[in-house]
N, CA and C atoms as a LAMMPS dump frame, in Angstrom:
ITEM: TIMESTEP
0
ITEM: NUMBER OF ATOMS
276
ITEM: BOX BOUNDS ff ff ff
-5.0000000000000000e+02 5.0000000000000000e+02
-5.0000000000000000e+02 5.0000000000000000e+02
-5.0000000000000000e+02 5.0000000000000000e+02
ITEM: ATOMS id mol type element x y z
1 1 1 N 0.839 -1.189 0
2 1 2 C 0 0 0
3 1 3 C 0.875 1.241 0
4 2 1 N 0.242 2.149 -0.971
5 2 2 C 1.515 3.229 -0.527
6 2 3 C 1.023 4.576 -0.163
7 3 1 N 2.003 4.895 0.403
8 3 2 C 1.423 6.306 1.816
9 3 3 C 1.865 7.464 1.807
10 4 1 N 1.042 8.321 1.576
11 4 2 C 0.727 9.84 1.226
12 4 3 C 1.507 10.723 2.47
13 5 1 N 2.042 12.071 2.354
14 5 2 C 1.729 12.794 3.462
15 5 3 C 1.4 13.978 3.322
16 6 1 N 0.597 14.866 3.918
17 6 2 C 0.277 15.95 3.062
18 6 3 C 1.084 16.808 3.822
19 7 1 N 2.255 17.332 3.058
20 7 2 C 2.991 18.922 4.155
21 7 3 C 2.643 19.934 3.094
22 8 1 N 2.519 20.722 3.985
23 8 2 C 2.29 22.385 3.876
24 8 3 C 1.149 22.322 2.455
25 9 1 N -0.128 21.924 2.864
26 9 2 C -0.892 22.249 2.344
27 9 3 C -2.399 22.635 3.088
28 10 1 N -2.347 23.353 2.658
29 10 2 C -4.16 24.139 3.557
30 10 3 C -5.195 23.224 3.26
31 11 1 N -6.102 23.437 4.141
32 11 2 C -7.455 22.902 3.633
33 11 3 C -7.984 23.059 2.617
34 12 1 N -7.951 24.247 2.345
35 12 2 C -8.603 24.711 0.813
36 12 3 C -8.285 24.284 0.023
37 13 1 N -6.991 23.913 0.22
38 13 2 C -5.952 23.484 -1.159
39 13 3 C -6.088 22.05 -1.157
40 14 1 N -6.283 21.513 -0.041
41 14 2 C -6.862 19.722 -0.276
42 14 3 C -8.424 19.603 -0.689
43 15 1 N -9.223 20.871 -0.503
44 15 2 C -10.594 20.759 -1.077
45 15 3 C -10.572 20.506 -2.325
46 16 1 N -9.515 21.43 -2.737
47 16 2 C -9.451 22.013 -4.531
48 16 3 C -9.327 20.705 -4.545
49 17 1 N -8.095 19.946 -4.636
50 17 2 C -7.856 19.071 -4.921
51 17 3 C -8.481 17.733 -5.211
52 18 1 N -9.493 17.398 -4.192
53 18 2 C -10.344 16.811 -4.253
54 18 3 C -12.002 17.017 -5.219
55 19 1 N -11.781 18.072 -5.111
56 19 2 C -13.158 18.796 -6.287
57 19 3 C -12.642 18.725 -7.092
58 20 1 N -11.47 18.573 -7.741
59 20 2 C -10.962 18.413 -9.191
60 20 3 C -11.076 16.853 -9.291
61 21 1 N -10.727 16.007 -8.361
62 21 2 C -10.024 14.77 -8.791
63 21 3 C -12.084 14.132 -9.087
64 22 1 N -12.953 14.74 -8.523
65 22 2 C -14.211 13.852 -8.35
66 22 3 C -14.867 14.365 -9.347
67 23 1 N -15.08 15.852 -9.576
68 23 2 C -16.287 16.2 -10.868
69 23 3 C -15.668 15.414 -11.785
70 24 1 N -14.992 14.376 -12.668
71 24 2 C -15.586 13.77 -14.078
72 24 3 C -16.273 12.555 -13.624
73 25 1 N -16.031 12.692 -12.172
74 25 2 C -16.87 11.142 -12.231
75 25 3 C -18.499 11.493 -11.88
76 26 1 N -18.494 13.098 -11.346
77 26 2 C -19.733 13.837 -10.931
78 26 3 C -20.874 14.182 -12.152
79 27 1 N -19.802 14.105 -13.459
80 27 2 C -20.023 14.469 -14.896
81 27 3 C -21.017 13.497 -15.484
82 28 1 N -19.979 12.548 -15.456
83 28 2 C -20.725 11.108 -15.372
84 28 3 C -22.25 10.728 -14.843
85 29 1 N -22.358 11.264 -13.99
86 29 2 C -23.219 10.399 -12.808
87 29 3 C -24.35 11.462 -13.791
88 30 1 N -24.628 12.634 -13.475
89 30 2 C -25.486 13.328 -14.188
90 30 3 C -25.93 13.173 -15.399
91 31 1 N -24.713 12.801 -16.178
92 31 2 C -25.71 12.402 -17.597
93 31 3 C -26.487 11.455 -17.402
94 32 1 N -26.343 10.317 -16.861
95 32 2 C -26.9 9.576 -16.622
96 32 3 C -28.495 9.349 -15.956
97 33 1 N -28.32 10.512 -14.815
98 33 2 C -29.787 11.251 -13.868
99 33 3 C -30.533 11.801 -14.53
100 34 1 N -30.522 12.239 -15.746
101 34 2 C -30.973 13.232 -16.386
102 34 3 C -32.415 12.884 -16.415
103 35 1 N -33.301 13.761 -16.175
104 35 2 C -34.653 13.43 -16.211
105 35 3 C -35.11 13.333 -17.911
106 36 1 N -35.655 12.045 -17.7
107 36 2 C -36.582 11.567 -19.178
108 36 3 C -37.732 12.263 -19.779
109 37 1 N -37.962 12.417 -20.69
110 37 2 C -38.987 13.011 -21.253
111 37 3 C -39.965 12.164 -20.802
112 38 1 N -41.462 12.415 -20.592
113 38 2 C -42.522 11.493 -19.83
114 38 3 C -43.011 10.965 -21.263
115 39 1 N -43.458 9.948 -21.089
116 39 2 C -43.99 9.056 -22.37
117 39 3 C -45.56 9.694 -22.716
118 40 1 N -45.573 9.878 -23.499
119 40 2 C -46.925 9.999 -24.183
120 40 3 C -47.888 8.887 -24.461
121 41 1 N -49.214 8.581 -23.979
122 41 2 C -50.149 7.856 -24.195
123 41 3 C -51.347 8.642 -25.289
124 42 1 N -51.644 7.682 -25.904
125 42 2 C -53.175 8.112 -26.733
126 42 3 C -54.044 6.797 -26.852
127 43 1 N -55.321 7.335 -26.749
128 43 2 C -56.386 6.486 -26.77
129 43 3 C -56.535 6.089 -28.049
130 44 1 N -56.706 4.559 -28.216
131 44 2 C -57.714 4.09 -29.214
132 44 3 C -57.956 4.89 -30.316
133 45 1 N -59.122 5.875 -29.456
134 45 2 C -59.79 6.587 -30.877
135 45 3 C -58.695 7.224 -31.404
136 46 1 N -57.65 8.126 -30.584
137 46 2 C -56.695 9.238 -31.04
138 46 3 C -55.856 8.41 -31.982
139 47 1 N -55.149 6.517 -31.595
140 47 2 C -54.463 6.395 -32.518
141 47 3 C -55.006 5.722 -34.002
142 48 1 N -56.6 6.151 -33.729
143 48 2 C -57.445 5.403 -35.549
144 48 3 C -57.361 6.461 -35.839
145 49 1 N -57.704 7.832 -35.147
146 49 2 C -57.464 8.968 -35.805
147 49 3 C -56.039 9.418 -36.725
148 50 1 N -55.317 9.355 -35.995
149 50 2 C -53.768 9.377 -36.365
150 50 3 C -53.219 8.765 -37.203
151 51 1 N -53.778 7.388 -37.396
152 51 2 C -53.2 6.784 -38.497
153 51 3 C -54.772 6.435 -39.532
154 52 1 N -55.417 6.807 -39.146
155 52 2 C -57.034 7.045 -40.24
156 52 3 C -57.166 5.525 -40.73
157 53 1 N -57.376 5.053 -39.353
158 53 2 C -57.777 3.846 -39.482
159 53 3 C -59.04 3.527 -38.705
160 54 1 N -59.588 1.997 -38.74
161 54 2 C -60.493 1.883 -38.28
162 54 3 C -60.414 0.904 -37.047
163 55 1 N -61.41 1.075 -36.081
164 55 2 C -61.248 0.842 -34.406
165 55 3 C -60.911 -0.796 -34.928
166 56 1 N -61.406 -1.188 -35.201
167 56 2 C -61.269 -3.037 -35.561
168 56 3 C -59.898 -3.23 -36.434
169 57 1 N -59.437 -2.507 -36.991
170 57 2 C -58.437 -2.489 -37.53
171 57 3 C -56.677 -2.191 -36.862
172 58 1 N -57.058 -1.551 -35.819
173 58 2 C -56.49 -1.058 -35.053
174 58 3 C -56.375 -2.288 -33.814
175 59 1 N -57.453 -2.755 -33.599
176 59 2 C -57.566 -3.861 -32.637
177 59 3 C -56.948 -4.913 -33.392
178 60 1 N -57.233 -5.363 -34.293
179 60 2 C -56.632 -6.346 -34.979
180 60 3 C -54.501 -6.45 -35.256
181 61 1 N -54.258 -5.175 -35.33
182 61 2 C -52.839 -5.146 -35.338
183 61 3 C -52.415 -5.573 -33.869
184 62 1 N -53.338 -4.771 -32.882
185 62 2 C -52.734 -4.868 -31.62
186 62 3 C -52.78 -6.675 -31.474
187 63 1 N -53.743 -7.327 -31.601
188 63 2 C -53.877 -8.091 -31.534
189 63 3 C -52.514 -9.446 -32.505
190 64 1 N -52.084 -9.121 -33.343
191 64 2 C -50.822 -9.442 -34.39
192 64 3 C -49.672 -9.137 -33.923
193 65 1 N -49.498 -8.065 -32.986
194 65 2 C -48.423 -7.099 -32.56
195 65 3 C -48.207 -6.713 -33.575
196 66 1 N -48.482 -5.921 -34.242
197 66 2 C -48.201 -4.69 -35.484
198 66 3 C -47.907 -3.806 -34.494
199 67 1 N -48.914 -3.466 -33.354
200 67 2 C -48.742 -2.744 -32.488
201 67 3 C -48.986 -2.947 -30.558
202 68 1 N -48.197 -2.3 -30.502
203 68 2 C -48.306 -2.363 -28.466
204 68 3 C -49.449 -1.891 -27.947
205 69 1 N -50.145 -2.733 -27.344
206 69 2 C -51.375 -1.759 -26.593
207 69 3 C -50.802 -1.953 -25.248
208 70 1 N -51.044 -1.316 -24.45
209 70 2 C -50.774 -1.08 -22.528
210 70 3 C -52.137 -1.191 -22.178
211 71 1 N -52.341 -1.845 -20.961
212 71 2 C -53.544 -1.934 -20.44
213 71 3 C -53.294 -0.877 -18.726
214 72 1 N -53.893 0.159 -19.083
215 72 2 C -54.015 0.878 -17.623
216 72 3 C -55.145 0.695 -17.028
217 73 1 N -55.609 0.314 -15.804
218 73 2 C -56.513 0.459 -15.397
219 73 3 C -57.246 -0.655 -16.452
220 74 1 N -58.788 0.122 -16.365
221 74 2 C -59.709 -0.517 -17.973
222 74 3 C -59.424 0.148 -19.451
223 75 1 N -58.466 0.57 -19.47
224 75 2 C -58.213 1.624 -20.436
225 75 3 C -57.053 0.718 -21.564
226 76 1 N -56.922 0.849 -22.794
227 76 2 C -56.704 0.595 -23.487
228 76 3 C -55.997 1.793 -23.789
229 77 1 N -54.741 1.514 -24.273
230 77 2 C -53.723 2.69 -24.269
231 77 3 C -52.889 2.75 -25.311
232 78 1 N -52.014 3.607 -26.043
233 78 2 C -51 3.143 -26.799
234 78 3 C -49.553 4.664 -26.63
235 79 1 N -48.44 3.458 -26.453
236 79 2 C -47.41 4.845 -26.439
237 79 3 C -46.923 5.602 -27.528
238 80 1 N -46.756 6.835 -27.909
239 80 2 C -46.516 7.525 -28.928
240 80 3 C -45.282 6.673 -29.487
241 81 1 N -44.481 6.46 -28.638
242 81 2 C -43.044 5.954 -29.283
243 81 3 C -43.111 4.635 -29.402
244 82 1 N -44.107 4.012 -29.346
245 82 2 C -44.243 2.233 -29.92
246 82 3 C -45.185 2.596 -31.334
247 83 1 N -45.694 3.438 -31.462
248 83 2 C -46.532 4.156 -32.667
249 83 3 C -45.739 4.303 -33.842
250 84 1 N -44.829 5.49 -33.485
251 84 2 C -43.473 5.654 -34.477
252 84 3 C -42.723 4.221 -34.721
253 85 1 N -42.654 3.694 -33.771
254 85 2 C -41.223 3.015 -33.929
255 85 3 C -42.339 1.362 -34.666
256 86 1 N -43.589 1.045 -34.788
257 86 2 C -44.111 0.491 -35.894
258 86 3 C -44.203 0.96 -36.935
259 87 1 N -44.244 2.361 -37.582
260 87 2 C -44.691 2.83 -38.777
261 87 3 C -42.641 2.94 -39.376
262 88 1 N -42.008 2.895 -38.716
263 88 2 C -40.634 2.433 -38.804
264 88 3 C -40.735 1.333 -39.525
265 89 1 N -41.078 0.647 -38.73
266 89 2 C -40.624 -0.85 -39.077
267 89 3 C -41.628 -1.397 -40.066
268 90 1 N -42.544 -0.286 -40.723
269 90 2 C -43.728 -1.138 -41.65
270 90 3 C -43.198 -0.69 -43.026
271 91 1 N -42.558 0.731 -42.683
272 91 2 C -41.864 1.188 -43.929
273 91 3 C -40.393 1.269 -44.185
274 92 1 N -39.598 0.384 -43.072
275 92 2 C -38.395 0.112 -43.356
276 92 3 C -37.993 -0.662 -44.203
């Protein structure tokens, strides 16, 4: 193990020191925390509207997995970004 001694240095000057040696790992940690954008839900009707389709038609993909439905509650749900990320993959 090998052993430090600190002469003639102030407190302040071992603060600095230490606030330098930790913010990239402080850098780090934050990107990481970063608060998420909240997911977007739309109903049923909003996503036959959206894609000008029809309610049975719409049920029927969910039902295929064309698309994700979420069940909240009694509610029948769909996330904006499982929406996109099928019309991705229908026209990729």
């Amino acid at each position: 193990m090998k052993t430090v001694q600190l002469i003639s240095i102030t407190p302040e000057e071992l603060q600095k020191l230490i606030a330098a040696a930790v913010q990239p790992y402080l850098e780090q940690i934050k990107e990481h925390l970063q608060p998420k954008e909240s997911e977007q839900y739309l109903t049923r009707k909003q996503v036959s509207e959206l894609l000008k389709v029809n309610l049975s038609t719409l049920h029927n993909w969910s039902k295929s997995k064309k698309l994700c439905a979420v069940g909240i509650g009694n509610r029948v749900l769909y996330r904006h970004s499982d929406i996109e990320k099928a019309l991705i993959d229908l026209h990729g």
